[in-house]
C-alpha positions in Angstrom: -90.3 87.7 -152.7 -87.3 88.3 -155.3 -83.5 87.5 -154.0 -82.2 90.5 -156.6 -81.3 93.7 -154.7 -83.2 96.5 -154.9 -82.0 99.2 -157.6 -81.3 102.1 -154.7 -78.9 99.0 -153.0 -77.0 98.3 -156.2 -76.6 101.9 -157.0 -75.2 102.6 -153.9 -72.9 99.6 -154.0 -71.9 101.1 -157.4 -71.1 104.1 -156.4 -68.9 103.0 -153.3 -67.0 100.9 -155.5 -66.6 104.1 -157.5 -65.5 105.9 -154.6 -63.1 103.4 -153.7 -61.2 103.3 -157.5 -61.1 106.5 -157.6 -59.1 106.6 -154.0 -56.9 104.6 -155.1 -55.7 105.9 -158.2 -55.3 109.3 -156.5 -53.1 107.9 -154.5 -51.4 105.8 -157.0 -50.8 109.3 -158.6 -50.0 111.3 -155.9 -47.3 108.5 -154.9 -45.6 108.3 -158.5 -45.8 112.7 -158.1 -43.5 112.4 -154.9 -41.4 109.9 -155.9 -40.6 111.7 -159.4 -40.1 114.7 -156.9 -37.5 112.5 -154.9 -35.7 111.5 -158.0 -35.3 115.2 -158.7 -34.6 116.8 -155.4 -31.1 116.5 -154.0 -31.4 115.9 -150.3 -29.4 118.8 -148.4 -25.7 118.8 -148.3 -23.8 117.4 -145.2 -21.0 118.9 -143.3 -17.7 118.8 -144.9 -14.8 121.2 -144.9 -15.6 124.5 -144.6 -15.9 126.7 -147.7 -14.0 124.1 -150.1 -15.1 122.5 -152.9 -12.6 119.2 -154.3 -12.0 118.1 -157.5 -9.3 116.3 -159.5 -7.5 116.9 -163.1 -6.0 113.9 -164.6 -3.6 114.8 -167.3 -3.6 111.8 -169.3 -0.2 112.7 -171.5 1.5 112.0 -167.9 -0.4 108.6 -167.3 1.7 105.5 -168.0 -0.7 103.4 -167.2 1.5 101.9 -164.0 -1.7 101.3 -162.1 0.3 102.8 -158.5 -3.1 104.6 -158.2 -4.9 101.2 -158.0 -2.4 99.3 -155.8 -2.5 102.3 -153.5 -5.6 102.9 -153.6 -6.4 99.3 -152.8 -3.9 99.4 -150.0 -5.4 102.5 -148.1 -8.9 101.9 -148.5 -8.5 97.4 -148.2 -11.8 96.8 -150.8 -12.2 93.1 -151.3 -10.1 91.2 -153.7 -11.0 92.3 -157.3 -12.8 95.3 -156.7 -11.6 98.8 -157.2 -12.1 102.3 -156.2 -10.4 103.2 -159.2 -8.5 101.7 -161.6 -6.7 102.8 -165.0 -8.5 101.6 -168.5 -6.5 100.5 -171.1 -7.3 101.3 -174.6 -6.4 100.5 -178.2 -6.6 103.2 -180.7 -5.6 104.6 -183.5 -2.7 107.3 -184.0 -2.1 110.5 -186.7 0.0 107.7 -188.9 -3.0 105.2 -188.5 -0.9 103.1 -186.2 -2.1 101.7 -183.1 -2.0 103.4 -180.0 -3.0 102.9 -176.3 -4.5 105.3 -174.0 -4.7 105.2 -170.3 -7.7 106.5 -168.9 -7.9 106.5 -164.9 -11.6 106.1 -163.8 -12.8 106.7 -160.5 -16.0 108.8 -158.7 -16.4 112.1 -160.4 -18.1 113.5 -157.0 -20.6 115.4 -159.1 -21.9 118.4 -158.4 -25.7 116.9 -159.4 -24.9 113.3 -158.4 -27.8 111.2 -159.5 -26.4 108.4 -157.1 -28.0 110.7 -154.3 -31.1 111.2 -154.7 -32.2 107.5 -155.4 -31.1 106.4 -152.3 -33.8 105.4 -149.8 -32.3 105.7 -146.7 -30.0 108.7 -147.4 -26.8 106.5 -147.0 -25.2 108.5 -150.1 -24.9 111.6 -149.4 -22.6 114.6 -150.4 -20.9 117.0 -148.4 -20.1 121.1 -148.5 -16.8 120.5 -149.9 -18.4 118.5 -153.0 -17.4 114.7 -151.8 -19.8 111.9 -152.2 -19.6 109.5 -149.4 -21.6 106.4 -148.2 -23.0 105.9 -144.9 -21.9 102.2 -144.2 -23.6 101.7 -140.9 -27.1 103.0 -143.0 -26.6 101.2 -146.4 -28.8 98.5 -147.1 -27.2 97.1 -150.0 -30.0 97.9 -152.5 -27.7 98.6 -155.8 -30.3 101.8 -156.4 -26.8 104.3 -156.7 -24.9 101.5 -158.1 -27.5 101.3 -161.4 -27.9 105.1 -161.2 -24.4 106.3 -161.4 -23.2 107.1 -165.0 -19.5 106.6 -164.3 -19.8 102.5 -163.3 -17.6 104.0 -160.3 -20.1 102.2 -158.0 -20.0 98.9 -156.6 -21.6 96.3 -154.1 -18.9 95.6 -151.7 -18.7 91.6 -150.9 -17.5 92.1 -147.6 -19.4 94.6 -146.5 -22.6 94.0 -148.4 -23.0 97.9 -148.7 -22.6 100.5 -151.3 -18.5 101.3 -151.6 -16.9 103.7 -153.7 -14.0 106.4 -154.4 -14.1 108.9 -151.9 -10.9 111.2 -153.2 -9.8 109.5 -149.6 -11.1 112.2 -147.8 -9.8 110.9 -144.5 -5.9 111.6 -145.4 -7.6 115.6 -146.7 -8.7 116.1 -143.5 -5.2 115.3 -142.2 -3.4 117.8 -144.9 -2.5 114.3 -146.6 -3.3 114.0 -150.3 -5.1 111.3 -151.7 -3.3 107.6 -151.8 -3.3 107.8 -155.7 -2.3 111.1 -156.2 0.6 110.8 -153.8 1.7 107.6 -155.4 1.2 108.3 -158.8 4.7 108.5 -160.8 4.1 110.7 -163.3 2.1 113.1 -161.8 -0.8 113.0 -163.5 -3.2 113.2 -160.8 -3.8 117.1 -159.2 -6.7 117.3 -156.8 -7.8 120.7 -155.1 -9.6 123.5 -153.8 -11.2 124.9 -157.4 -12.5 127.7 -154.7 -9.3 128.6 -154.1 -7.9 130.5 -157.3 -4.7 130.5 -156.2 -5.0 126.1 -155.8 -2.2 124.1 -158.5 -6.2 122.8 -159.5 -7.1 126.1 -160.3 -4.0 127.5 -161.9 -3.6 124.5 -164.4 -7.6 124.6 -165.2 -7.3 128.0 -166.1 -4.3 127.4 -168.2 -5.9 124.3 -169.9 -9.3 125.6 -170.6 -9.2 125.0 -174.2 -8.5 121.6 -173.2 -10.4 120.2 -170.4 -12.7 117.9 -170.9 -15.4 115.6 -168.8 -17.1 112.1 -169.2 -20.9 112.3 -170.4 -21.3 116.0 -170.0 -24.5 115.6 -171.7 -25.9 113.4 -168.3 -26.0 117.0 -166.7 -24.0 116.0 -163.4 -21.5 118.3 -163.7 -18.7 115.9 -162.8 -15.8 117.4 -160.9 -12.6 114.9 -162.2 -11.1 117.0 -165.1 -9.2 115.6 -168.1 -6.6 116.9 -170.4 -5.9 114.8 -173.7 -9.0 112.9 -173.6 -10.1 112.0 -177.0 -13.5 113.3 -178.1 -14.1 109.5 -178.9 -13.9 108.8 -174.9 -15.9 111.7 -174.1 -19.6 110.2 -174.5 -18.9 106.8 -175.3 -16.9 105.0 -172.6 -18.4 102.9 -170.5 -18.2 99.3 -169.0 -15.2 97.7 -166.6 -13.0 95.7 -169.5 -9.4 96.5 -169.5 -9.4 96.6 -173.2 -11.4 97.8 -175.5 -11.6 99.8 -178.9 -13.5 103.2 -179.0 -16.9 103.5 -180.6 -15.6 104.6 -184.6 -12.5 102.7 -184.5 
């Protein structure tokens, strides 16, 4: 008597394998569908203060580049040694008489309206709030770098003490006190305004009305609607600037 399976045996054997493959990459796809859908779909907004939405205009003909923000910031918020929630960038360019100049561009969150740091999270740890602010979760951060990679602003970072996502978070602590912010209140020149923009009657307001003609965001084109403002920043800045150096030229110069 032959060893070799009957035909109906090796059909069916077929056909369950078949089955199998075809359960599988069905799920495969149905996997890849939701987590597309993830990427997409901003989780719902968190409690915050009521009715408010923050943002910040930096007015960089009034920066001196003094780095008070930093120090401040650093002091009020005690990140690890060599990290920063914000900082000021120092630039080299060039001036109407072809001279070189430098420009002082303070960098920090932009708490976007669309913030892709959001959404990629898999435990929800960033997460933004009614009033527009982008906070972290510390006690639910598992360190995984996701918002860190997806952020367009490099205002992210892996905090070494912590081991957990850290961040600017317009010190949201000292709003809810009626405080401002430990970089506006310490800046010397004034070039830092943050505010209500759902208040029209907020200094934000008033001077973004004013400035219209001149306000200007970083990579508007990323579609994340960023919420810090600039005045005088150079259309060379505007989709180019990147990285944490504290020098560097400007793509075209």
């Amino acid at each position: 008597m032959s060893d070799q399976p009957i035909p109906d045996a090796v059909s069916a054997r077929r056909n369950f394998l078949k089955g199998i493959l075809a359960l599988g990459s069905t799920a495969t796809v149905a996997d890849s569908t939701a987590a597309q859908a993830a990427i997409n779909e901003q989780p719902p907004r968190r409690a915050g203060m009521e009715n408010k939405r923050f943002a910040m205009l930096v007015d960089l003909r009034k920066c001196i580049g003094c780095q008070a923000c930093t120090v401040s910031c650093s002091l009020e918020n005690m990140p690890p040694i060599g990290q920063f929630r914000t900082t000021v960038h120092q630039y080299e360019v060039t001036g109407p008489d072809n001279q070189p100049e430098m420009l002082m561009l303070p960098r920090l969150c932009n708490h976007c309206d669309n913030p892709p740091c959001v959404p990629v999270c898999p435990v929800q740890a960033t997460f933004q709030r009614e009033d527009g602010i982008v906070l972290v979760d510390n006690e639910r951060c598992v360190g995984c770098g996701y918002c860190v990679q997806a952020c367009p602003y490099d205002a992210r970072f892996i905090n070494h003490d912590t081991q957990t996502a850290d961040k600017c978070t317009f010190c949201e602590h000292r709003l809810e006190a009626g405080l401002l912010p430990a970089c506006v209140e310490s800046c010397v020149g004034g070039a830092r305004v943050i505010g209500d923009i759902n208040d029209p009657g907020s200094e934000i307001s008033t001077l973004l009305a004013e400035h219209h003609d001149e306000i200007k965001v970083l990579k508007p084109d990323m579609a994340t609607a960023p919420h810090v403002f600039y005045i005088g920043l150079p259309d060379e800045f505007v989709d180019h600037v990147d990285g944490q150096a504290a020098v560097r030229l400007p793509i075209g110069h």
